[in-house]
C-alpha positions in Angstrom: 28.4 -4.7 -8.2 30.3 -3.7 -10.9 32.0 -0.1 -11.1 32.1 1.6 -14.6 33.7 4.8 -15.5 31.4 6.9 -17.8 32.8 9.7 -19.7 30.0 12.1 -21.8 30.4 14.0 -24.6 28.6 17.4 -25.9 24.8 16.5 -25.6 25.0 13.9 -23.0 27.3 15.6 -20.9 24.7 18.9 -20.9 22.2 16.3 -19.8 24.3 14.5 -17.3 25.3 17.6 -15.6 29.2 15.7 -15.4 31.7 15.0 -18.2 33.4 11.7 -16.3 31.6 9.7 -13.0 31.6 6.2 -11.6 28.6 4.5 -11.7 28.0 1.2 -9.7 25.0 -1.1 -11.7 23.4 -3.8 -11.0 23.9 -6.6 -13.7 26.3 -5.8 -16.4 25.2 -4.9 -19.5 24.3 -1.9 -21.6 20.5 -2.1 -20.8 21.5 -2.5 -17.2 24.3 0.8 -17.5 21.1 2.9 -19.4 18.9 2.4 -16.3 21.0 3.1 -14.0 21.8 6.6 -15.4 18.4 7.3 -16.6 17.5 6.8 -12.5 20.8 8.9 -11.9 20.0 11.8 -14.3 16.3 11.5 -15.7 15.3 11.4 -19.3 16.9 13.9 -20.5 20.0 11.8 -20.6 17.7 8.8 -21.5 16.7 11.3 -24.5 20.3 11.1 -25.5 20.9 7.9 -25.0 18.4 6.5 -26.7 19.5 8.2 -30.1 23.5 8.3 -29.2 26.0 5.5 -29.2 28.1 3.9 -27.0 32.0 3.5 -27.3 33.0 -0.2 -25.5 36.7 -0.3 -25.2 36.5 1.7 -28.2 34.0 -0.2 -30.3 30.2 1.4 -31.0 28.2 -0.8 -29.4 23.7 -0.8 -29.1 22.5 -3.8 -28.0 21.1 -3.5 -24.7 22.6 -7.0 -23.7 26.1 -6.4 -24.3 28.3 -6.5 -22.0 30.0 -3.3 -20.4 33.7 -2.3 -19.8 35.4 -0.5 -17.3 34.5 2.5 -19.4 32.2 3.5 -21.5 32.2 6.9 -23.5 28.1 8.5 -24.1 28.4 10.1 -27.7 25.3 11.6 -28.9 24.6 11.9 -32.4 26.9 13.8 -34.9 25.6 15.5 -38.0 28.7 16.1 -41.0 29.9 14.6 -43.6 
């Protein structure tokens, strides 16, 4: 089972309860990583999640079929200009 250090930022770290954990998933994708911590933490980090991004070795990344590093950053979305 793959282990993937998650790091969360402002929003999704509120809703996480953590800033930085190590999830184990089943599979290994995004969609796989989003299920997990909605199970982990409820929907108020799906809530996030599903309007955030995610960073994938540094990269913004959606698609619920990609595939996910050894760490992914939660960033929810920013408003500025």
């Amino acid at each position: 089972m793959p282990e993937v250090t998650v790091r969360y930022f402002a929003a999704a770290a509120d809703a996480a309860g953590v800033d930085e954990e190590r999830v184990s998933i089943e599979g290994a994708t995004l969609g796989d990583l989003q299920a997990a911590l909605t199970a982990r933490h409820g929907m108020a980090l799906a809530k996030v999640m599903r309007i955030g991004s995610f960073l994938v070795d540094g990269v913004v990344r959606r698609e619920p079929g990609h595939p996910v590093a050894a760490r992914v950053d939660i960033l929810p979305p920013f408003a500025g200009g």
